[in-house]
C-alpha positions in Angstrom: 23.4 47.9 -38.4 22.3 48.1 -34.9 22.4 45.7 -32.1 19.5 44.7 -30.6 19.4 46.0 -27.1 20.2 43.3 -24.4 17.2 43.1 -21.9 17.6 40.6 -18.9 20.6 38.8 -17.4 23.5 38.1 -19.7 21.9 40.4 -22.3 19.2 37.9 -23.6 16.7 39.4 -26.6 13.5 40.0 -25.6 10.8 38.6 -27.2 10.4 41.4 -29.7 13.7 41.3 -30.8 13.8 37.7 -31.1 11.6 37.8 -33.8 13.4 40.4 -35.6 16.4 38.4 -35.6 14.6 35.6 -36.7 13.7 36.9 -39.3 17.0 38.2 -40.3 16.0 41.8 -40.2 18.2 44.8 -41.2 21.1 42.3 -42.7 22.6 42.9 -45.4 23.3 39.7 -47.9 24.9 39.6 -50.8 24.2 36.6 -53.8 27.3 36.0 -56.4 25.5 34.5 -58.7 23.7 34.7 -62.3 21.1 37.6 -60.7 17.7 37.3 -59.7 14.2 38.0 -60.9 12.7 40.2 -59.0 9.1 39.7 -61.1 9.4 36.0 -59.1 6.4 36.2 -56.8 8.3 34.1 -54.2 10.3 37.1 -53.7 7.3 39.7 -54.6 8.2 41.0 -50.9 11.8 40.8 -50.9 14.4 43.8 -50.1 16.3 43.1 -53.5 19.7 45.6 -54.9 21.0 44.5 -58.2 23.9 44.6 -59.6 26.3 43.2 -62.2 29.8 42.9 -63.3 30.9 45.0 -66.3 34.3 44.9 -67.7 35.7 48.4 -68.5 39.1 48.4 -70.3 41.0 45.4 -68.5 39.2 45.2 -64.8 35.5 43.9 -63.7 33.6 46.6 -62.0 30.7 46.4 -60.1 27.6 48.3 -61.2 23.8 49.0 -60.8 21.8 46.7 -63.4 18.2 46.3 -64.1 16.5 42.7 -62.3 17.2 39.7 -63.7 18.3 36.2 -64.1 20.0 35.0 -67.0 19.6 31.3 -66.0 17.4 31.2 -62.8 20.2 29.9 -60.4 20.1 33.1 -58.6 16.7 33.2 -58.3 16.7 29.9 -56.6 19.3 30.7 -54.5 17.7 33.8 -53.1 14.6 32.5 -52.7 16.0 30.0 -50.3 17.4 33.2 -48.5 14.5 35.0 -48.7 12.5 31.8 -47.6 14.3 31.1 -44.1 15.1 35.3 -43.4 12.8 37.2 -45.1 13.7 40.7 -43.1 17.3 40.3 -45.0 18.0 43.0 -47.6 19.5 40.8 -50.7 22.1 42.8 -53.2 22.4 39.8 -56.3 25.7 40.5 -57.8 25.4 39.2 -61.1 28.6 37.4 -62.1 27.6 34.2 -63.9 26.6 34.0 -67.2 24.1 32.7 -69.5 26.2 29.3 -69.6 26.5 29.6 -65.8 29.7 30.3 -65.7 32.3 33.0 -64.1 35.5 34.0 -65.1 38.1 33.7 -62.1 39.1 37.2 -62.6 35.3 38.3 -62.5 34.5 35.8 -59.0 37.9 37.6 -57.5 36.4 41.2 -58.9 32.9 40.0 -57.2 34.2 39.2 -54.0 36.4 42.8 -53.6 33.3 44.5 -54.7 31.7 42.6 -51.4 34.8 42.8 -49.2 34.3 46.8 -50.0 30.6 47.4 -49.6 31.2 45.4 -46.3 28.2 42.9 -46.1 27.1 40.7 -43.3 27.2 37.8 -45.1 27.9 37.1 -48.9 26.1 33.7 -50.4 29.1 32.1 -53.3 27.3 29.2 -54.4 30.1 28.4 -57.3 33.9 28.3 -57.1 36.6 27.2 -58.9 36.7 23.1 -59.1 40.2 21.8 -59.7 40.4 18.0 -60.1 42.2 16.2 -57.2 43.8 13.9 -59.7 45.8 16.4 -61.3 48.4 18.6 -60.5 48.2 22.6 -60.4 48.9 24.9 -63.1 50.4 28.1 -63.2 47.3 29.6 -63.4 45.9 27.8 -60.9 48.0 29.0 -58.7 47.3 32.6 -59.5 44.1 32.8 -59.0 43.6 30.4 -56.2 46.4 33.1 -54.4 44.6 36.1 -55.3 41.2 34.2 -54.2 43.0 33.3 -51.5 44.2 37.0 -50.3 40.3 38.9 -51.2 39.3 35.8 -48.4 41.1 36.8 -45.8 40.8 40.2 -46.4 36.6 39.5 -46.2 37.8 37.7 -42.8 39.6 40.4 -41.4 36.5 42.8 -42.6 34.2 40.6 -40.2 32.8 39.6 -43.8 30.8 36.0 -43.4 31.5 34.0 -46.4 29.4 31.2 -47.1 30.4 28.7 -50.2 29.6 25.6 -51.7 31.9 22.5 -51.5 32.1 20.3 -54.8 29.4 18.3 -55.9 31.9 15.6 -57.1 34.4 13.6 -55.5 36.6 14.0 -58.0 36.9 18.2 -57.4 38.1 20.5 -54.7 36.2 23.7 -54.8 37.8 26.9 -54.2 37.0 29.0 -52.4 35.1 26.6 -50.2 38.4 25.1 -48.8 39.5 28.2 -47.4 39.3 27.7 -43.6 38.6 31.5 -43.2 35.1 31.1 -44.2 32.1 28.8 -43.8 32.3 25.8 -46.8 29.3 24.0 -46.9 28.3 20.3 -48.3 25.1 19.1 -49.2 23.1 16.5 -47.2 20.0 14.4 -47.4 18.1 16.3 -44.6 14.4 16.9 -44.8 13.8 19.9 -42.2 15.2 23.0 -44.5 16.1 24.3 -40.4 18.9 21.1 -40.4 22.3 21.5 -40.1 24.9 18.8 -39.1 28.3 19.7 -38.3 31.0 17.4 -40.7 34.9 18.7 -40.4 36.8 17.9 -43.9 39.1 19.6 -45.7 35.9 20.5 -48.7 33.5 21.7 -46.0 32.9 22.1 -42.5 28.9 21.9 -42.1 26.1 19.9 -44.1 22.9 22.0 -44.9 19.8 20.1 -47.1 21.1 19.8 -51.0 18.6 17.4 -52.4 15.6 17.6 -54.1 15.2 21.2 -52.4 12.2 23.1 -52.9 12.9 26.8 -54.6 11.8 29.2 -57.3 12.5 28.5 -61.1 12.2 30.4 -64.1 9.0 31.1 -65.5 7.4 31.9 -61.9 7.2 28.4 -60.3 9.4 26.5 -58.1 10.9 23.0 -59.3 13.3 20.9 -57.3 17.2 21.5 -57.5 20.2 19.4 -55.7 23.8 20.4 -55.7 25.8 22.4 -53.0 24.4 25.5 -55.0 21.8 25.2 -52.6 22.5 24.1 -49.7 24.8 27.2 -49.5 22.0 29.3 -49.0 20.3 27.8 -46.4 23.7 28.3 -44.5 23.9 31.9 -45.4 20.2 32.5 -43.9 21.3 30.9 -40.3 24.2 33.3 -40.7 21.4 36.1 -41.3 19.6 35.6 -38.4 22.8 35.4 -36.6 24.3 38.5 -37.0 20.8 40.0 -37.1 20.6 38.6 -32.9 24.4 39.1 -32.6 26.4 41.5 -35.0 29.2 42.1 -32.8 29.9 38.0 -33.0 33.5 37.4 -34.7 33.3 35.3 -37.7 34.6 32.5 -35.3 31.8 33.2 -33.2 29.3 33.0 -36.1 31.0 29.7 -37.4 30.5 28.2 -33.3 26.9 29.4 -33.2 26.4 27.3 -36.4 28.0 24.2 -35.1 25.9 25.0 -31.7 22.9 25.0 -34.3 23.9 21.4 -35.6 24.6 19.6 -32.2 21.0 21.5 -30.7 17.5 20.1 -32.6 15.6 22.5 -32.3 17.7 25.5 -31.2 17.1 28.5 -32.9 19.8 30.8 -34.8 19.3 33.3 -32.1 19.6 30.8 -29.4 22.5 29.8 -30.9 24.0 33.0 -31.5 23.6 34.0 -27.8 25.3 30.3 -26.8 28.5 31.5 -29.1 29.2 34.6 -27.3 31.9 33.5 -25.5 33.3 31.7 -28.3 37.0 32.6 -28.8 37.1 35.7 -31.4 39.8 34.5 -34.4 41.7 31.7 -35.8 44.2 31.4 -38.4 43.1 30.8 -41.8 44.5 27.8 -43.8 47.6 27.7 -45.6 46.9 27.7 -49.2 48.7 24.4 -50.6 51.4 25.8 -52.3 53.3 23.3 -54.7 51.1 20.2 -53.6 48.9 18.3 -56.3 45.2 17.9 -55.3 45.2 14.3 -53.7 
């Protein structure tokens, strides 16, 4: 992808450009997810790729499929993309099935395939929810490490994750705890633009999660709450982001969000160009190793 050329002091996008990067033009976005309809007239103009994880002997691979949902989550989710950055080119790599569920092997397998194809920004509205009240398994810890590794490996790849934090008290969510990429709670805010900036160890920004707007099976919309989709709405800012800025660090991307949640009525560009002197990396958390969820 191409950077917009600077035009004016301190490399501000002209007015032309602006608009492109509203729009989230020329960025690539990937959607983990149960696919998308493409039939969907909410996303009748939409730049869609699809594809889905087989298993072939003992390993997930990624592969071209034909459109479609098998439970209309996707479709929601990437209509909320599609919605807020409608220049974004959307790949929906199926990984949920019919119960809306993911294997852990097949979200890890997802997430290489992503790390490898080397998107702007990849939407993960599920994870792996792990009481607090109990303590770790073997397993757990397995799978939270190799999640764990194929995160910072997207992070070192300038690869924008975006996932959802729990929906419950009760749960952390992995991998929306990983401090290497951009978790994201759900909030009671109207404006779909809103974000509001809330550092905990599930999350670190608040997007609208209730009673959102978005497409539903059958060719209509219906109303949906859960991180699931406030995710998105994050993953479009990030869109538009990269589309005014793709030489920003992750870090960078992350500050231009936050600048975006202290500003009403800043734009994604705006805030992109404010983050450009935002220092370029930081550590990413320690994974808990022999701690029980609190």
């Amino acid at each position: 992808m191409t950077a917009p050329p600077p035009a004016g002091p301190g490399g501000d996008l002209d007015d032309a450009a602006r608009g492109e990067a509203r729009r989230g033009a020329g960025v690539r976005v990937a959607l983990v997810d149960s696919g998308v309809d493409a039939s969907h007239p909410a996303l009748s103009a939409a730049a869609l790729r699809h594809v889905a994880l087989v298993r072939r002997g003992g390993a997930h691979e990624a592969a071209p499929c034909a459109p479609g949902d098998v439970s209309g989550h996707g479709t929601a989710c990437a209509g909320i993309v599609h919605r807020m950055a409608p220049g974004a080119e959307i790949t929906s790599v199926r990984a949920l099935g019919e119960d809306g569920r993911c294997s852990r092997e097949g979200l890890i397998a997802a997430l290489r395939f992503c790390v490898r194809e080397r998107f702007s920004v990849v939407n993960l509205s599920l994870g792996i929810d792990i009481p607090r009240s109990a303590p770790l398994r073997p397993g757990d810890y397995r799978s939270l490490v190799e999640l764990y590794e194929v995160a910072d490996a997207a992070y070192t790849a300038e690869v924008v994750l975006v996932a959802a934090g729990p929906n419950a008290a009760a749960f952390r969510t992995y991998p929306g705890r990983f401090k290497s990429l951009i978790g994201v709670g759900r909030g009671a805010l109207q404006d779909p633009e809103a974000l509001r900036s809330e550092l905990t160890l599930d999350h670190e920004i608040l997007a609208p999660g209730e009673e959102v707007l978005a497409p539903a099976p059958g060719g209509g919309e219906r109303r949906w709450t859960g991180t699931s989709f406030a995710a998105p709405h994050v993953t479009a800012h990030v869109a538009r982001i990269r589309a005014a800025r793709p030489e920003l660090s992750i870090e960078a991307v992350k500050a231009a969000l936050h600048e975006l949640a202290r500003g009403a009525g800043r734009s994604a560009v705006e805030g992109a160009t404010a983050a450009r002197a935002a220092p370029q990396r930081a550590g990413a958390e320690e994974l808990e190793d022999g701690r029980a969820p609190a």
